[in-house]
DRENMINU-39223 format. One record per residue: x, y, z of N, C-alpha, C, O, CB in turn. Coordinates in steps of 0.2 Angstrom, whole numbers, plus 5000, padded with zeros to 4 digits. Atoms other than C-alpha are relative to their C-alpha. Glycine has a CB too. Layout:
VEXKE  n.u  n.v  n.w ca.u ca.v ca.w  c.u  c.v  c.w  o.u  o.v  o.w cb.u cb.v cb.w
VEXKE    X    Y    Z    X    Y    Z    X    Y    Z    X    Y    Z    X    Y    Z
...
END
This chain:
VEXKE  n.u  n.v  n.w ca.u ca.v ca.w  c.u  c.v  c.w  o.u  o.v  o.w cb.u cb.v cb.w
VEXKE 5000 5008 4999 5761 4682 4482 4993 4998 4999 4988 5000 5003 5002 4999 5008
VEXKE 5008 5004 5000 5744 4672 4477 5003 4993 5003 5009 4991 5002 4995 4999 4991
VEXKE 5003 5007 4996 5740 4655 4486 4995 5000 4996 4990 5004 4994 4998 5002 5009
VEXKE 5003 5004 5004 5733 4643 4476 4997 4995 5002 5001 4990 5001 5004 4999 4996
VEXKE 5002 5005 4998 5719 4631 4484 4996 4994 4997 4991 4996 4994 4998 5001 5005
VEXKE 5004 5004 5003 5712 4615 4479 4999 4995 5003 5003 4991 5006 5002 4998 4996
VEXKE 5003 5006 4996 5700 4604 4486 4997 4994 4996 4991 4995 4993 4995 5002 5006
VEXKE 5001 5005 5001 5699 4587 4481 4997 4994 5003 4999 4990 5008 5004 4999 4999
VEXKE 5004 5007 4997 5685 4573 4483 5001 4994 4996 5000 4994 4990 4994 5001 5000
VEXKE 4999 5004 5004 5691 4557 4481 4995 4992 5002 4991 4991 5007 5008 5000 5000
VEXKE 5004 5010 5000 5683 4536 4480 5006 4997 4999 5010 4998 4994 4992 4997 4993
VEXKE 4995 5006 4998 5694 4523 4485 4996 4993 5000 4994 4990 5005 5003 5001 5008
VEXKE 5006 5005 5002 5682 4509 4476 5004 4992 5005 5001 4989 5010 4998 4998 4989
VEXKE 4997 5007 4996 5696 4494 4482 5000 5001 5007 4998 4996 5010 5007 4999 4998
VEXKE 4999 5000 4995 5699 4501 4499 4995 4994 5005 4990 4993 5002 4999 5007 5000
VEXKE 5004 5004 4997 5690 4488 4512 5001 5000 5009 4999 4997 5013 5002 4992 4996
VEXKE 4999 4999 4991 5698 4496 4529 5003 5005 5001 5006 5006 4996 5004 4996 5006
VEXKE 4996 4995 4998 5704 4510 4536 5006 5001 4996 5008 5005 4991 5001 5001 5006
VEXKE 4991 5003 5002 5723 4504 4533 5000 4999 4995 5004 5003 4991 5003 4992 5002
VEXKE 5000 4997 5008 5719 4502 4516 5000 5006 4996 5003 5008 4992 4995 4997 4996
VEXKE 5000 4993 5004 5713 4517 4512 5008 5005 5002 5011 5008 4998 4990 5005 5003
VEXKE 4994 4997 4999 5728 4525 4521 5005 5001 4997 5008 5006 4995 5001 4997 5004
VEXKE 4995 5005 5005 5738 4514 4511 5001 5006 4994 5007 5009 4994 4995 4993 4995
VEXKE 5002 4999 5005 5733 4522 4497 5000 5008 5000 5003 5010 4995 4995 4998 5000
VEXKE 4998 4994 4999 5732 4540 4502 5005 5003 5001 5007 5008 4998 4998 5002 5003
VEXKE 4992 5000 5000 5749 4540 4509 5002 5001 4994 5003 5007 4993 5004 4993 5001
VEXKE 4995 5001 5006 5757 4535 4492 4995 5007 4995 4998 5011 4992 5000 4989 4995
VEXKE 5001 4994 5005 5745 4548 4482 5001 5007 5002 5000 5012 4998 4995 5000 4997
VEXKE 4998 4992 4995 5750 4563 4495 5006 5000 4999 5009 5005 4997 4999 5001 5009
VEXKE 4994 4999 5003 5768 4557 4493 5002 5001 4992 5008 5003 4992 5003 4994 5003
VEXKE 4999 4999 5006 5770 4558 4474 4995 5005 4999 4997 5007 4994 5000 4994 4996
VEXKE 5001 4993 5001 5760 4574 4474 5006 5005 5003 5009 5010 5000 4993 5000 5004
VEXKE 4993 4994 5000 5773 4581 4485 5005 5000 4995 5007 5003 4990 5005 4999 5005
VEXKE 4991 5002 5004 5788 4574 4477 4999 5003 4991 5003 5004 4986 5001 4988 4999
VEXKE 5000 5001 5010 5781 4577 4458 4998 5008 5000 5000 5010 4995 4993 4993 4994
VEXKE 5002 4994 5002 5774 4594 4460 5000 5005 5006 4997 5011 5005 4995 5000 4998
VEXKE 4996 4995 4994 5781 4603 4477 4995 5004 5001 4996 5010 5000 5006 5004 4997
VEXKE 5008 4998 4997 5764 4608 4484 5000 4997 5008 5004 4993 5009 4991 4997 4995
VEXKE 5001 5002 4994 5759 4605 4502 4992 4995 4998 4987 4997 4994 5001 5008 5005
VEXKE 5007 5004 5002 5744 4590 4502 4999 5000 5008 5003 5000 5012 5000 4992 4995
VEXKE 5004 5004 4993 5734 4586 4518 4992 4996 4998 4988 4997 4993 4998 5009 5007
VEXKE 5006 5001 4999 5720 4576 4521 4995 5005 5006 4996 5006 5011 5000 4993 5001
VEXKE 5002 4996 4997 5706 4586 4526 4993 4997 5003 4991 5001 5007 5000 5005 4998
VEXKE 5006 5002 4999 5689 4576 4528 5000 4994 5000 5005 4990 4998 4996 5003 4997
VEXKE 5000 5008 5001 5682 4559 4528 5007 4996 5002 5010 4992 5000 5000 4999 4991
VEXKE 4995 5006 4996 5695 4553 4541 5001 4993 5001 5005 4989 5000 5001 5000 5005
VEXKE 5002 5007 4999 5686 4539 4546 4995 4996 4996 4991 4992 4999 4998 4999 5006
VEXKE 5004 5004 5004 5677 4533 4531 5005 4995 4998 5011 4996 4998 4997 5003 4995
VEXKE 4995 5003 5004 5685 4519 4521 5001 5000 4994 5006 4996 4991 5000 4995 5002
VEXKE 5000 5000 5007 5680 4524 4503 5000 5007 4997 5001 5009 4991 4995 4995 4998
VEXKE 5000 4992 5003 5681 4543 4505 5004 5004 5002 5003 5005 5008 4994 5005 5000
VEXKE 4996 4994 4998 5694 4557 4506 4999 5006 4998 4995 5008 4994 5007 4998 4999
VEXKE 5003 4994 5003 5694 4573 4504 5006 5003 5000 5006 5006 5005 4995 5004 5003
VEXKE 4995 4996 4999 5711 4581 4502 5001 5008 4996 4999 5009 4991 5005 4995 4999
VEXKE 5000 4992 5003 5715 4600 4500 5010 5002 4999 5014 5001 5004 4995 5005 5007
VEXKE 4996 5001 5003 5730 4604 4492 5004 5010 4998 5000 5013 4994 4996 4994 4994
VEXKE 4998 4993 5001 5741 4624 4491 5007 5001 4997 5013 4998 4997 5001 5004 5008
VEXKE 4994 4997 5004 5752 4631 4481 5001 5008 5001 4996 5012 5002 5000 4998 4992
VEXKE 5000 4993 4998 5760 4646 4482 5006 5002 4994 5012 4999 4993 5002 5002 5008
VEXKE 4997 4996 5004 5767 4658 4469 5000 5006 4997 4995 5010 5000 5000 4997 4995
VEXKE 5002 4992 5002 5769 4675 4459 4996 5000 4996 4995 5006 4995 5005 5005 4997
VEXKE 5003 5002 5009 5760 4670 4443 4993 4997 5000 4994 4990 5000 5006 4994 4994
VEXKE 5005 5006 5000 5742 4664 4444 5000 4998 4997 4996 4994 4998 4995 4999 5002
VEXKE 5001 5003 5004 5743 4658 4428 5005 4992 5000 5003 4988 4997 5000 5005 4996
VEXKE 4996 5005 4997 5757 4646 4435 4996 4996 5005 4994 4990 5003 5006 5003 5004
VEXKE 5001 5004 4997 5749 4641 4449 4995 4997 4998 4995 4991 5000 5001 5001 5004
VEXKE 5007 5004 5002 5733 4636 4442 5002 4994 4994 4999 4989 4994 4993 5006 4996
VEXKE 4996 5008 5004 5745 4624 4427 5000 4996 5008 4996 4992 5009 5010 5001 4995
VEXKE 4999 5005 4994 5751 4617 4444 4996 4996 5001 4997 4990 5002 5002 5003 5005
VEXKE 5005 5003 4996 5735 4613 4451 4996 4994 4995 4995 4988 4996 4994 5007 5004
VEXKE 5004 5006 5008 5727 4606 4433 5004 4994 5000 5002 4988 5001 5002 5004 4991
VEXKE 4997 5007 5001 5741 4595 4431 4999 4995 5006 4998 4989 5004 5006 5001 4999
VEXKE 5003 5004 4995 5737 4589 4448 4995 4995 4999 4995 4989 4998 4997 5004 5005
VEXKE 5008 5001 5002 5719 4586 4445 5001 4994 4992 4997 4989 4991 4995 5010 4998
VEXKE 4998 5005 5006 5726 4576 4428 5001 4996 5001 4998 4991 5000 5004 5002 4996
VEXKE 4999 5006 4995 5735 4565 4439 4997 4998 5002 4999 4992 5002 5002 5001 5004
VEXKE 5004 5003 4995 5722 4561 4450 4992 4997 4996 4988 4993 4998 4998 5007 5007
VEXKE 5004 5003 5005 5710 4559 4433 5002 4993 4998 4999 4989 4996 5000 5004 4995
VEXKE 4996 5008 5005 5722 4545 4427 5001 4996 5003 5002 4990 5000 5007 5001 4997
VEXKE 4998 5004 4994 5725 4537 4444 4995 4997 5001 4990 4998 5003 5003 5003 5006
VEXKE 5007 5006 5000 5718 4519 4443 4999 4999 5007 4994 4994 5007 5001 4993 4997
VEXKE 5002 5001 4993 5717 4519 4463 4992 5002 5004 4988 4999 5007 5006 5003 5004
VEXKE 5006 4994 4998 5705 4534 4466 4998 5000 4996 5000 4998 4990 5002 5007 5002
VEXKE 5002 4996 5004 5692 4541 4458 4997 5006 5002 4993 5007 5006 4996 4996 4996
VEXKE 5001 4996 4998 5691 4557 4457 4994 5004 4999 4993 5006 4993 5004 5001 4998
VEXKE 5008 4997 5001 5672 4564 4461 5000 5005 4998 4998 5005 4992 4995 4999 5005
VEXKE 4999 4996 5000 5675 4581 4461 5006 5003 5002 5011 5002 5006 4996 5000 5002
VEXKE 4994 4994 4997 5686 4597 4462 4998 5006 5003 4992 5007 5001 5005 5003 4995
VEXKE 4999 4993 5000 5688 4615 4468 5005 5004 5000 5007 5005 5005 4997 5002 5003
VEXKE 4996 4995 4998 5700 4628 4465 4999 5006 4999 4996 5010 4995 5004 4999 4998
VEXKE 5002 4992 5000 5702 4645 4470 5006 5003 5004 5010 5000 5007 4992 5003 5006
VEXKE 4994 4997 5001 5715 4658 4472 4999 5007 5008 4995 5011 5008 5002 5002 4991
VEXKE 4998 4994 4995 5721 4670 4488 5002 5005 4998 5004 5009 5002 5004 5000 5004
END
């Protein structure tokens, strides 16, 4: 079994309150699950209103699977006009 982690720094330039940025994290944690069946959490930057940090596992037999998985993620979160995505990291169990 490998375990496949990735941590994601993100900017929420519109964001203007907590509730917004919430907003906003919500819906890109839910369609991360829904579209690519990974576990997402927010893990930092709780109480800011323009930075998150979320970290992001997958788990499979094949790291060469799970690291597609995690890319395409990170592609997603490239293209997504809400966030911008400052930084990544991924690394494997």
């Amino acid at each position: 079994m490998i375990v496949g982690i990735c941590t994601v720094e993100l900017h929420i330039p519109d964001s203007g309150s907590l509730k917004g940025k919430r907003q906003v994290i919500k819906s890109i944690k839910d369609r991360i699950r829904q579209n690519y069946n990974v576990s997402v959490a927010e893990i930092d930057g709780l109480d800011l209103w323009q930075k998150a940090v979320l970290g992001i596992a997958c788990v499979g037999n094949e790291k060469r699977y799970i690291n597609g998985v995690l890319d395409k993620i990170v592609g997603f979160l490239q293209d997504n006009h809400f966030v911008e995505l400052l930084k990544y990291h991924i690394e494997f169990l």
